[in-house]
C-alpha positions, -999 to +999 in steps of 0.1 A: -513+429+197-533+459+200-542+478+162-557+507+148-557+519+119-552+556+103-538+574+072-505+588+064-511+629+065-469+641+059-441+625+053-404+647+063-373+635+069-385+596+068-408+604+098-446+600+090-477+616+104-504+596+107-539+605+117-553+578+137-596+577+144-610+564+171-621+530+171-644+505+187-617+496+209-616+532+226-653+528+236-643+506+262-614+524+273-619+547+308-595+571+295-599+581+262-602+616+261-562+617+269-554+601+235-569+628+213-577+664+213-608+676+229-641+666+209-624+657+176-614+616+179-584+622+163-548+625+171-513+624+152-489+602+160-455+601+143-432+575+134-404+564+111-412+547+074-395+539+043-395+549+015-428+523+002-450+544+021-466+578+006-492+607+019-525+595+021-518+557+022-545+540+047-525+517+067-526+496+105-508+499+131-498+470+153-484+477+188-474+454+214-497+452+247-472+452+269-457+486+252-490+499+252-490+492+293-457+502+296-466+540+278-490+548+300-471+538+329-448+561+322-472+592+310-499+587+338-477+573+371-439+590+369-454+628+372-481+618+405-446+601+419-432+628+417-461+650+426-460+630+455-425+627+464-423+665+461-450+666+489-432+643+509-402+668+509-414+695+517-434+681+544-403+667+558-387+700+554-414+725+565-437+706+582-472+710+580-464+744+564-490+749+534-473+771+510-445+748+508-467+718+499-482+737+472-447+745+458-428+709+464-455+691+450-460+713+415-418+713+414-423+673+421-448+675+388-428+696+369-399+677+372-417+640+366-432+659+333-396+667+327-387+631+334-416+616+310-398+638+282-362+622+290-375+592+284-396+595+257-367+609+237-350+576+248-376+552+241-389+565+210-354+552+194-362+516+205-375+490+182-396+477+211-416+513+208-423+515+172-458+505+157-454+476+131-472+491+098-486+480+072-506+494+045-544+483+039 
């Protein structure tokens, strides 16, 4: 199980924001400038809680490795598929015509970014996706 730990920073709706700090862990990691917002080591996530929990409870996070893996499969490898399949397309259509590259593959990106948010709306549902918290 991979944790982190963070504090609750709003709570609406039974949804919780919680600001999460880098940690040691992230040191290691090759990309970990995509996590949280340029320069600060922090990011937001949000997730559902009950009604125990309360703004500015410390609390950790447990997620599942292989949910962890199976995030950033689909974040980082469904919109260069489709970058690339877009290519492919409109190489097979238009040959080795340039313009047309350019435009298949950003529709190919557009539409696996469009793709990532499908599924995120579908996933985010699942128990399998949800951190395990706990407060500290």
């Amino acid at each position: 199980m991979f944790r982190e730990t963070g504090q609750i920073v709003e709570i609406k709706n039974g949804w919780a924001g919680i600001r999460l700090t880098q940690g040691e862990q992230c040191s290691h990691c090759a990309v970990k400038g995509a996590c949280s917002s340029i320069g600060s080591g922090e990011r937001v996530i949000h997730t559902r809680v009950d009604s125990s929990f309360r703004v500015g409870d410390h609390i950790e996070l447990a997620f599942e490795s292989s949910t962890r893996i199976a995030s950033a499969v689909i974040v980082f490898l469904i919109p260069v598929f489709f970058m690339i399949a877009g290519l492919a397309v409109a190489a097979i259509s238009f040959g080795d015509a340039e313009k047309p590259a350019i435009v298949g593959s950003f529709g190919g990106l557009i539409l696996g970014f469009f793709i990532v948010w499908v599924v995120n709306k579908i996933v985010s549902k699942k128990k399998a996706f949800t951190p395990i918290l706990r407060k500290i």
